[in-house]
N, C-alpha and C positions, 0 to 999 in steps of 0.2 A: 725334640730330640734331633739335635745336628749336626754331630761330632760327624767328623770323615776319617778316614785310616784309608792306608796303602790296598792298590787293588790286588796288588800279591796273593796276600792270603786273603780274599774276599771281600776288603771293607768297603765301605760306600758311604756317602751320603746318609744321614737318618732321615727317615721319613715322618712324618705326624701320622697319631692313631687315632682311633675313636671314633664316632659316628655309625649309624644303624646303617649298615650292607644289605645286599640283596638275596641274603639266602642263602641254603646250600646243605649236601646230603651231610650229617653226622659221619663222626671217625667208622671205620669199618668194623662191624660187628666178629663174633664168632670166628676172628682169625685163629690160626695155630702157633703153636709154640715149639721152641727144644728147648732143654733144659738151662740152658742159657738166657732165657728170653727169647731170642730171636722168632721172627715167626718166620713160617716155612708157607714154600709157596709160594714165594711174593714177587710176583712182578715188579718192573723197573719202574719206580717211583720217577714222577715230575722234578725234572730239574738236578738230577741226580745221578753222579756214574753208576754205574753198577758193580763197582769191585764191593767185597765181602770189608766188613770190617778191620779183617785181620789183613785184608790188605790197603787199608786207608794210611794216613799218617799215623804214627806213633809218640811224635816230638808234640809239646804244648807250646801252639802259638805263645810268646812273651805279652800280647797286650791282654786276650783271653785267660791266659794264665794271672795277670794281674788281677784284674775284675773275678777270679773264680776264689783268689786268695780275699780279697776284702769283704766279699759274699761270706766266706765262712770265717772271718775274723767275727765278723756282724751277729752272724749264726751264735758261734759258738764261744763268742768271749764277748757277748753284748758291745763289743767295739762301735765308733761311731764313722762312717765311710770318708770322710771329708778330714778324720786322722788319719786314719789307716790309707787310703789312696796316695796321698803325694808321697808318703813312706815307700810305699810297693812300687811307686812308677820309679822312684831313684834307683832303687834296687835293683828292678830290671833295667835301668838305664832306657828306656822307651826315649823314642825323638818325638820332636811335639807332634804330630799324626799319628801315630802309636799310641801317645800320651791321652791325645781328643779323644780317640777308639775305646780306649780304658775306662775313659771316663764317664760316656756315653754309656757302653754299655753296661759297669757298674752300679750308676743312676738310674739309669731304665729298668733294669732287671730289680732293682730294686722297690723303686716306684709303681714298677706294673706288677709287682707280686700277688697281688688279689686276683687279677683279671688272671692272671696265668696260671695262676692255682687252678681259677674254676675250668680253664682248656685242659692243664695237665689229668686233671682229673677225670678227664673225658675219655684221657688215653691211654691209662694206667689203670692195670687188672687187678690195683692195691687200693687202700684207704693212703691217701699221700705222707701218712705220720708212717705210717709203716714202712719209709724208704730210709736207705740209709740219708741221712742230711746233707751229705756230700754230694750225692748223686741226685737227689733234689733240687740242690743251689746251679750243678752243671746243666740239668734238661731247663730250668728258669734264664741262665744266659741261653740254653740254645733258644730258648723260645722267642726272645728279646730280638734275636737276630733274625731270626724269622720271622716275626708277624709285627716285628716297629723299626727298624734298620733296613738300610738298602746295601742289604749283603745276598749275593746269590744264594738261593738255599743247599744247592753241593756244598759251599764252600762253610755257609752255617753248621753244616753237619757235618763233614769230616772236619773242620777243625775240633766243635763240639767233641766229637768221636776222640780225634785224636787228644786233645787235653785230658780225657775221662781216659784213656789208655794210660795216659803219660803217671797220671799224679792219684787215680783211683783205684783201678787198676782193670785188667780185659774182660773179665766178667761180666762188670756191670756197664760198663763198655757196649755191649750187644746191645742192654737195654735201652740205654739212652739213645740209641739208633731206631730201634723202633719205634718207641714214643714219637721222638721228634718228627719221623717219617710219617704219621700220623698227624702232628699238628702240622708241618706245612702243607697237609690235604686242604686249608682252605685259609684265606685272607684275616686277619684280624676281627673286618666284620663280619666277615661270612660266619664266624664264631662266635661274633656276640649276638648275633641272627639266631641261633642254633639256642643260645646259651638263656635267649631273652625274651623269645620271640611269645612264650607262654606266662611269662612270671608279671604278676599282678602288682607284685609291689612296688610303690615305684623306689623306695629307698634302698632296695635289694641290689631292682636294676642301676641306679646309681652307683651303688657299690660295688659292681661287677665290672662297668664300664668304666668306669674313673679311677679302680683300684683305691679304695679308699675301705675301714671299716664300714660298716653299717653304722657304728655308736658316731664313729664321726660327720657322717649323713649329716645324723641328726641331729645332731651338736652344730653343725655350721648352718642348718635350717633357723634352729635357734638364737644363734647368735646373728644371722643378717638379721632379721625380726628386733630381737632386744636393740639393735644400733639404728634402726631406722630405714635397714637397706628389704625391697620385696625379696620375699622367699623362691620368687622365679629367678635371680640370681645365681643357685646353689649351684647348678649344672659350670656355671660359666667360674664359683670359686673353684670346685673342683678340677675342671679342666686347667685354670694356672698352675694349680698346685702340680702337677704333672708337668709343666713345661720349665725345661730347663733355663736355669736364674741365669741372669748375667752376672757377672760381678760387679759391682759397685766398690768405690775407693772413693775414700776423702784425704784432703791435702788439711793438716790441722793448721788452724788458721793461726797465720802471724808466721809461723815454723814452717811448715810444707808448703810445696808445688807441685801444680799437677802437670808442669812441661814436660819431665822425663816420660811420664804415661800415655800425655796424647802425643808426643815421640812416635812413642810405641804401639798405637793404632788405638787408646783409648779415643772415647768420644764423651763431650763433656754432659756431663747431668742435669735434665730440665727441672728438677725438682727442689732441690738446695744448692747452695751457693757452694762455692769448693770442692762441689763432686762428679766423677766422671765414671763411665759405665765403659767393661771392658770384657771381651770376648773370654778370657779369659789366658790361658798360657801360664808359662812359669814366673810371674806377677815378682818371685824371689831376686830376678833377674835384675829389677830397678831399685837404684840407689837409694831414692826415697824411701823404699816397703823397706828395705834392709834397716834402715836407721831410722824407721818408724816415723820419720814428718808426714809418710803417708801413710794411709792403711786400708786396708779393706775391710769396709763396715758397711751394711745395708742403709738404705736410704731411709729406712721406716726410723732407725735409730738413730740417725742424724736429727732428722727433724725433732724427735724428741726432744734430745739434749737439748738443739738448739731453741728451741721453746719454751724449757726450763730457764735457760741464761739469759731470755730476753725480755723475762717479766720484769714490766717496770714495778717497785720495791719503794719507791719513793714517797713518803706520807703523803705529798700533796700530786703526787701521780697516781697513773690509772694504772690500775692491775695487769691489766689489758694491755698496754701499750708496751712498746719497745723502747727501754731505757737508754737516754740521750747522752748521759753523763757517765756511764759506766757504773759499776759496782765498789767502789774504792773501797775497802777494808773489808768488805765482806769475808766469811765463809762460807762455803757451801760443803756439803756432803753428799758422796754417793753409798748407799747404803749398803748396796750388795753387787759389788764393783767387780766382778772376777766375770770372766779373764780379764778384763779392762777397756774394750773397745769406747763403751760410752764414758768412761774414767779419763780417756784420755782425751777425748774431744774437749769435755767438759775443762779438763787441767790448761789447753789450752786458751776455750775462751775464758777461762777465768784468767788467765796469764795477762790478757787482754784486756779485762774489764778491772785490773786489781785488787785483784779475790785468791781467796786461797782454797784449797781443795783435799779433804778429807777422803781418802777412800778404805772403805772398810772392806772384806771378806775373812769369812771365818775359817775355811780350808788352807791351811798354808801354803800348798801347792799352787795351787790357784794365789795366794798373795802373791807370790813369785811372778805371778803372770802378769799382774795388775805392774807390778814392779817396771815388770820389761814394756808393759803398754806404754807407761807415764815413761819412759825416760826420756824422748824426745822433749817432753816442759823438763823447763830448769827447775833445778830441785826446792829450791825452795817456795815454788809454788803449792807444793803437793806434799800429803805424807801420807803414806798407806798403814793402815790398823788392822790385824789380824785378831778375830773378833767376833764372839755371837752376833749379829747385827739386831735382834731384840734387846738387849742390853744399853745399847746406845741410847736409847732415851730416858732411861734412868743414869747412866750416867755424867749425863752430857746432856743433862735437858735445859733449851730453848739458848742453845747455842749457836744454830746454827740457821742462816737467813735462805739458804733454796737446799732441799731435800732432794733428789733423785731417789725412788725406792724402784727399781727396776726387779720385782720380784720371780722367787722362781715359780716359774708355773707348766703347762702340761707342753708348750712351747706349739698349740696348734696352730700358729700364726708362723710358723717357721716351717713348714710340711717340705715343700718343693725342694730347701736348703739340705733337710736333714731327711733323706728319703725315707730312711731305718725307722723314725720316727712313730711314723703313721702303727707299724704293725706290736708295735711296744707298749704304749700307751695304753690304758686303758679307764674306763668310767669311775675305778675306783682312787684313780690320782686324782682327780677332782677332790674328792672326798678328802683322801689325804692329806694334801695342799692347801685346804680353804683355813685351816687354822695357822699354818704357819704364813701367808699372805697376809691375812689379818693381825697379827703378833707385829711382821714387820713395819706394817702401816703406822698401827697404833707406835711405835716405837720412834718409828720417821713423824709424828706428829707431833710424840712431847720433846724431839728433838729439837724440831724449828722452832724458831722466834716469833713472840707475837708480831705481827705484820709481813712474816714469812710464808712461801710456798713451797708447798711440796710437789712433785710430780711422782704418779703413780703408775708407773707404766708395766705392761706385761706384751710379751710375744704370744698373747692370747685372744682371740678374740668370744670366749666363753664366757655367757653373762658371768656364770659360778664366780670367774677368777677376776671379774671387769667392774660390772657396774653392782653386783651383789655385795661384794666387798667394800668400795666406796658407799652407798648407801648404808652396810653397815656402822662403820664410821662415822657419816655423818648423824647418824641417826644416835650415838652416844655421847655427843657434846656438842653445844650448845655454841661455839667459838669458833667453827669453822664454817665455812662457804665455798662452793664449787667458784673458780672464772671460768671463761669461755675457753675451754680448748681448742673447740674447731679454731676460735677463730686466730687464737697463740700462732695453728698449725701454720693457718693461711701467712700471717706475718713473717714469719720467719722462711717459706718456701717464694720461688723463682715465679710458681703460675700465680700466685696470692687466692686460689680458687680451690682449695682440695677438695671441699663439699664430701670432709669429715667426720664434723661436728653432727652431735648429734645430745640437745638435754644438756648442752654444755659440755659432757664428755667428747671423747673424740676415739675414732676407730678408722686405721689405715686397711687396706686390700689389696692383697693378690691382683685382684682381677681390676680393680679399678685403679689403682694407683702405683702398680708394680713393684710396691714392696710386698715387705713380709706384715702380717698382719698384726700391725702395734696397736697396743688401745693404751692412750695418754687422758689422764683425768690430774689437772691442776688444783689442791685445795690450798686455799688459802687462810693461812691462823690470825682472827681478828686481831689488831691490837688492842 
């Protein structure tokens, strides 16, 4: 967490959280009240003027104000932050320091919802459903600012204060003042001290500390195991998932450039070829992103695609290797292509290799998106299908020589991206998901060509959605065979080293590899 804002209204530098503290007394017992909340009695709190609330600000900081509106977009119309944010920051017109502020503490407050539930709850004379949700989402940013941000605690709290005056209204105003007054009584760890220092479990304590469910604990415990990775990792996935992503951008090859970007203070990508990592900013600003030869896509996803385009196909070539000659005539298909990100990489290298490019999605909306991804490749590369994407292999079976089936799944390999994520999700999408994953697959199989691949990829790292479904599959015909994904990944990346692979399949990491966590399984349809 490193966003900065103006020292004006308080902002600072973010700080990094986590880690076992030294201790320290619990919130204070048996205070008093008026009927307003307020406790009576109360000495001058650390770090904090002494005016009454009704004599704090009343106006809602604009960057605060942002981050309180996207919190309860999230809240209350299951919105996703990474829409709704750059919306709210135009709106307010925020400067980029303002903007970083917004985002930081939208993110964090988001991401640390666990951990701050189980503080708020320390300090609140309620069960926390019992609040109103509004007033909820406001003590969660004040909390963010006080025990993960380098913002003075006065300045946490009367602005807090003052936003809850401005937009919630004086009431519950008082209370969010004491609450808060209560958690900045101690450090981050001083609370997980307090919070942890008795609890045996250790999947609890993970989940307290990391802001993570419990089911998810135990879900990423799971899934290093199933790919090959020790389950003493889990702390270290956790902890990524928590820290905030860079951006990554790809220049689509043959079409983009990434000059305008590292212009602009990007710095180029160790990972794949044409990619560069960027702090972040209004990315809308370069010529390239506006007219799409660039884009922002994760690195996890790059490598994908590009492992998909670079299986050599050729009868008297290796599966394995990277094709010399190109793909001339080919087609390829992306099966469930929306919004378009990896549609359009792919439209590219296909541009390149002279292949053409199917993309299908069955939401219209979403085709629109796919639309506007591909229009940098020239048109007649590409045609997009709006479309069940099970249907495709009935009707359009063994059409098509490389599949993409980029399935939808519970997206746990995208945590850090989609903070919202984590608290939505739950064990029974699994459940839900595992027949339409399998529907697709099977579909992307009678699609392809004998002597064709498919690539199976998911933003998951959960056996359920990974390697239980690929073994499915192979386990009902008799005509397929895995190739080596690790080593697809290695060919087509800059280190030639990702140490992946795992059984053939292949599974990217947070914490090892700085993406989002892709899991890539290549099957190949004998001819």
């Amino acid at each position: 967490m490193s966003e900065s804002g103006t020292s004006g209204s308080g902002r600072g530098q973010g700080r990094q959280s986590g880690g076992q503290g030294s201790g320290g007394q619990g919130p204070r017992a048996g205070v008093r009240r008026n009927a307003q909340g307020r406790e009576r009695n109360r000495g001058p709190q650390r770090g904090f003027t002494e005016n009454a609330p009704s004599q704090r600000t009343r106006r809602a900081d604009p960057a605060r104000l942002v981050a309180f509106e996207v919190l309860r977009s999230v809240a209350a119309e299951d919105a996703y932050a990474n829409l709704v944010l750059p919306a709210r920051i135009r709106h307010h017109g925020l400067d980029k320091r303002d903007a970083g502020f917004a985002t930081e503490l939208s993110y964090g407050a988001l991401r640390g919802q666990g951990t701050y539930d189980a503080v708020l709850a320390r300090c609140v004379d309620r069960p926390l459903d019992q609040l109103d949700p509004a007033v909820l989402d406001a003590l969660r940013i004040g909390t963010h600012q006080l025990l993960a941000m380098r913002v003075p605690a006065h300045a946490a709290l009367d602005e807090t204060v003052g936003l809850a005056r401005a937009v919630i209204g004086a009431g519950p105003s008082g209370l969010i003042n004491a609450v808060l007054r209560k958690v900045s009584a101690h450090t981050l760890d001083e609370w997980l001290e307090l919070l942890l220092s008795d609890e045996p479990d250790e999947t609890k304590v993970a989940s307290v500390r990391y802001a993570h469910p419990e089911w998810i604990v135990r879900a990423f415990r799971q899934s290093l195991v199933a790919h090959g990775r020790p389950v003493t990792e889990v702390n270290e996935l956790l902890e990524a998932d928590n820290a905030a992503p860079v951006v990554n951008l790809v220049a689509l090859p043959g079409l983009g450039s990434l000059a305008e970007a590292l212009e602009s203070g990007a710095t180029p990508g160790e990972l794949v070829e044409g990619s560069a990592l960027s702090s972040g900013g209004d990315l809308g600003r370069l010529g390239s992103v506006r007219d799409g030869s660039t884009r922002v896509q994760d690195v996890g996803s790059q490598l994908v695609a590009r492992a998909l385009a670079a299986v050599d196909l050729r009868p008297n070539g290796s599966a394995n290797a990277v094709p010399e000659n190109g793909a001339d005539g080919e087609r390829w298909l992306d099966l469930c292509a929306g919004p378009g990100g990896k549609a359009a990489l792919l439209g590219a290298l296909a541009r390149q290799q002279g292949a053409t490019l199917l993309a299908n999605e069955p939401a219209p909306h979403r085709a629109k998106l796919v639309r506007q991804a591909l229009a940098a490749v020239p048109h007649e590369v590409w045609h997009v299908r709006t479309g069940d994407g099970r249907e495709v292999g009935t009707e359009m079976a063994e059409s098509f020589d490389r599949v993409l089936v980029d399935v939808p799944c519970t997206g746990l390999g995208a945590l850090r991206r989609r903070p919202e994520s984590r608290w939505r999700r739950t064990p029974k999408d699994l459940v839900d998901l595992g027949p339409l994953q399998r529907e697709l697959l099977r579909s992307a199989l009678d699609a392809v060509k004998p002597g064709g691949v498919v690539a199976y990829v998911t933003c998951s790292p959960h056996p359920a959605e990974t390697t239980a479904v690929v073994s499915d599959a192979l386990r009902k015909r008799d005509d397929l065979e895995l190739l080596d994904a690790g080593a697809a990944l290695d060919r087509v990346s800059l280190t030639g080293h990702l140490e992946a692979g795992h059984e053939l399949t292949a599974q990217l990491w947070p914490h090892r590899h700085r993406t989002d966590a892709m899991f890539l399984a290549l099957i190949h349809k004998k001819a």
